[in-house]
N, CA and C atoms as a LAMMPS dump frame, in Angstrom:
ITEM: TIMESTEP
0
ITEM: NUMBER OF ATOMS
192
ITEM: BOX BOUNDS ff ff ff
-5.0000000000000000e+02 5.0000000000000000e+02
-5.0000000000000000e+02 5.0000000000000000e+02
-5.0000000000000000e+02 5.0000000000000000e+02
ITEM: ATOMS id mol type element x y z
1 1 1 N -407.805 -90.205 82.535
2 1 2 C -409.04 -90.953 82.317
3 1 3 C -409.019 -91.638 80.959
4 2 1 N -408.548 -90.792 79.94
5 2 2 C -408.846 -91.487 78.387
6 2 3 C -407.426 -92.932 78.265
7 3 1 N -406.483 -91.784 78.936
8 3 2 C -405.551 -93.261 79.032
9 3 3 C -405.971 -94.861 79.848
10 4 1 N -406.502 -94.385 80.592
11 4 2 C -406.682 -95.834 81.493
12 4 3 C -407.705 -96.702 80.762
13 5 1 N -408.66 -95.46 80.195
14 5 2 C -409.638 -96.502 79.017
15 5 3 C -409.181 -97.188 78.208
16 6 1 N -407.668 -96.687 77.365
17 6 2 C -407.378 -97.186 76.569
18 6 3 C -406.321 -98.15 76.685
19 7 1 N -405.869 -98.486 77.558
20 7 2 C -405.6 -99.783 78.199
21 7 3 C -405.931 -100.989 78.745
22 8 1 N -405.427 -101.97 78.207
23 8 2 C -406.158 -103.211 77.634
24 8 3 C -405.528 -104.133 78.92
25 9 1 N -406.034 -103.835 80.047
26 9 2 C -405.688 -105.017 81.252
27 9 3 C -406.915 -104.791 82.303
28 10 1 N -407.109 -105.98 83.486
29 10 2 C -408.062 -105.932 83.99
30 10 3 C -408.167 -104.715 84.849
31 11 1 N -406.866 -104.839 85.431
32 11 2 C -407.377 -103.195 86.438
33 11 3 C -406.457 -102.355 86.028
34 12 1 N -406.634 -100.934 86.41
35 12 2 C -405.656 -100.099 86.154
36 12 3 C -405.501 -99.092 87.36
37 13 1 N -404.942 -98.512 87.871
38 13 2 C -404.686 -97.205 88.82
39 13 3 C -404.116 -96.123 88.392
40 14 1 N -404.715 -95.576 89.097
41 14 2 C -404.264 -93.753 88.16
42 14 3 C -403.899 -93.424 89.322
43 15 1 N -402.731 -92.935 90.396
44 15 2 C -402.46 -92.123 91.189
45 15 3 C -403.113 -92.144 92.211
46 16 1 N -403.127 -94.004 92.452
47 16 2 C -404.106 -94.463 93.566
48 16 3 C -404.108 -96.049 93.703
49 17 1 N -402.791 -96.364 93.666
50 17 2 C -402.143 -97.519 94.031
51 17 3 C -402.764 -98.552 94.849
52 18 1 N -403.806 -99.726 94.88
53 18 2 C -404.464 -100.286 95.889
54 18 3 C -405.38 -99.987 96.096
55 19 1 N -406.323 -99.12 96.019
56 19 2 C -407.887 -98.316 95.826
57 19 3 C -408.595 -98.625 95.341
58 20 1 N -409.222 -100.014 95.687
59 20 2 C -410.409 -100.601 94.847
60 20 3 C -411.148 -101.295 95.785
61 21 1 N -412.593 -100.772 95.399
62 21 2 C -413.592 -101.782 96.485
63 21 3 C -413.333 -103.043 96.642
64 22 1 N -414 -103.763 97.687
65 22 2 C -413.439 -104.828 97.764
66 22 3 C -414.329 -105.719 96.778
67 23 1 N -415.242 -105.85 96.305
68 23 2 C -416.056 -106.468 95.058
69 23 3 C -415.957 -106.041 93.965
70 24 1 N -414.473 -105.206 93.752
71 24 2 C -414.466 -104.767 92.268
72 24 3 C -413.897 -106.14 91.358
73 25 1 N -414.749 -106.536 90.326
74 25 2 C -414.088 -107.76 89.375
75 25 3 C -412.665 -107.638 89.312
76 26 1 N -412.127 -108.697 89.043
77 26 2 C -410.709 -108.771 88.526
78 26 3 C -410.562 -110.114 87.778
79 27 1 N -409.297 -110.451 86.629
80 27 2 C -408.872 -111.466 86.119
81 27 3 C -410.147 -111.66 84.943
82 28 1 N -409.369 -112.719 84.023
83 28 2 C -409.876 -112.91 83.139
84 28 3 C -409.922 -112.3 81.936
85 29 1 N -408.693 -111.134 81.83
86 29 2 C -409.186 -110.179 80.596
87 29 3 C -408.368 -110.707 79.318
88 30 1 N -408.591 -110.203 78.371
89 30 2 C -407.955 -110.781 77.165
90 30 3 C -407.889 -112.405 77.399
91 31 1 N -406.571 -112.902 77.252
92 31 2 C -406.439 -114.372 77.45
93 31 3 C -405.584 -114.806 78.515
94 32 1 N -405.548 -113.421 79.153
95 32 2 C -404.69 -113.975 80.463
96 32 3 C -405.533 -115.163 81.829
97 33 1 N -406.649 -115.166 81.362
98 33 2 C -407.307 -116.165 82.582
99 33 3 C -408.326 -116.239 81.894
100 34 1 N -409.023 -117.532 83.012
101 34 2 C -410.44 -117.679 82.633
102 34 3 C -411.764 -117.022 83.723
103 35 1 N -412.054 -115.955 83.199
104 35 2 C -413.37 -115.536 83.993
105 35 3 C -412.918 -114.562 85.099
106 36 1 N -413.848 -113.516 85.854
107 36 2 C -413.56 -112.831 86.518
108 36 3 C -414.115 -113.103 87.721
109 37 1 N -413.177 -113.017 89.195
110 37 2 C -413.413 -113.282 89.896
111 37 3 C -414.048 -112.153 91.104
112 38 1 N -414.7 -112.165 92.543
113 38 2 C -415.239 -111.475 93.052
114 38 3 C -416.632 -110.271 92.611
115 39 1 N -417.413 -110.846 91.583
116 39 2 C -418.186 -110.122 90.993
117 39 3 C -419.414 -111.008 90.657
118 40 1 N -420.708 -110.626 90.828
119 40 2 C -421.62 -111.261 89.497
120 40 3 C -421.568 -111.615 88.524
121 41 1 N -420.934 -111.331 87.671
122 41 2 C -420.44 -111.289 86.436
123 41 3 C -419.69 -112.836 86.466
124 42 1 N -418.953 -113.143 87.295
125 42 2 C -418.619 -114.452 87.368
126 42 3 C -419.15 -115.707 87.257
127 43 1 N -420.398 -115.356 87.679
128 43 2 C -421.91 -116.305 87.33
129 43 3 C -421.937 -116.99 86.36
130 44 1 N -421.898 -115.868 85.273
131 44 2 C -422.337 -116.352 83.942
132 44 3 C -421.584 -117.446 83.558
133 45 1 N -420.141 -117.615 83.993
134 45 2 C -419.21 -118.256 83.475
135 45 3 C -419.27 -120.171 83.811
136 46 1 N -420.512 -120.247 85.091
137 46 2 C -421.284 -120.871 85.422
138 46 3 C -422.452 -121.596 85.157
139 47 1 N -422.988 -120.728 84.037
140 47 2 C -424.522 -120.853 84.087
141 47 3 C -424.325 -121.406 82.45
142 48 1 N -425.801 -121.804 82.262
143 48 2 C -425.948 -121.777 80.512
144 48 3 C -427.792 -121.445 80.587
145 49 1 N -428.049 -120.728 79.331
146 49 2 C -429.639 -120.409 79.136
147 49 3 C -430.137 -121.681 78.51
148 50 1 N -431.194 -121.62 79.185
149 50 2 C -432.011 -122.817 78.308
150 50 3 C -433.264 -122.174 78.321
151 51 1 N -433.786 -122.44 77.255
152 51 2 C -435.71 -122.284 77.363
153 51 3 C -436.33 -123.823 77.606
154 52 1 N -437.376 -123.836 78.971
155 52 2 C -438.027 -124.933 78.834
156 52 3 C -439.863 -124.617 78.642
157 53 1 N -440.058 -125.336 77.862
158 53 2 C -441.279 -125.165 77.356
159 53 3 C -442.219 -125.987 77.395
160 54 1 N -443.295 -125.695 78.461
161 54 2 C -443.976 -126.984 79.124
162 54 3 C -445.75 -126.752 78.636
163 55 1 N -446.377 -127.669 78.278
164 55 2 C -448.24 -127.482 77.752
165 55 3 C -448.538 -128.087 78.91
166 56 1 N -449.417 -127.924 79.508
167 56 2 C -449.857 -128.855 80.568
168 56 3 C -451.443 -129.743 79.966
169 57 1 N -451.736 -128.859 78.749
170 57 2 C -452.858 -129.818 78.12
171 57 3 C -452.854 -130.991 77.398
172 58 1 N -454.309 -131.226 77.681
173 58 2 C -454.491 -132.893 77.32
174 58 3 C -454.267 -133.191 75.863
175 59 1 N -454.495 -132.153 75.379
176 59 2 C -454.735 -132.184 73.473
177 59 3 C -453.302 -131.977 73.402
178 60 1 N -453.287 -133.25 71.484
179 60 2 C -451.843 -133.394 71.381
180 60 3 C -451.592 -131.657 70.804
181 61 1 N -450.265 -131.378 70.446
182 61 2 C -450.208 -130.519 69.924
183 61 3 C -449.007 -130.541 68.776
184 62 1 N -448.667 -129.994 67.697
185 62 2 C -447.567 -130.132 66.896
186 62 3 C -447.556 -131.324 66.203
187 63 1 N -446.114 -131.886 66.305
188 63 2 C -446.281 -133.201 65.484
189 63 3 C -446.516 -134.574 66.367
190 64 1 N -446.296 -134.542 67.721
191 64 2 C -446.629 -135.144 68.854
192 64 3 C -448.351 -135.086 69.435
């Protein structure tokens, strides 16, 4: 267990060769790729945050 933590690649197997759900992430770790594929997490690599910030009143407000 402490070994596989401490190994620095996307997947690892311990005495269980091929044994991974089928939606477990993969790729992308260190600089071997870009982004991980089969996961949520892949999303992000997609997306960007924005805040939109809307007054719906008549009165000006700020410097507008």
């Amino acid at each position: 267990y402490r070994a596989g933590r401490d190994i620095k690649a996307g997947r690892v197997w311990t005495n269980c060769y091929h044994q991974y759900p089928a939606h477990a992430a993969f790729g992308g770790y260190k600089q071997s790729g870009i982004g991980r594929e089969n996961h949520k997490m892949m999303l992000d690599h997609y997306q960007q945050t924005k805040n939109l910030l809307v007054s719906y009143s008549d009165k000006a407000l700020g410097f507008f």
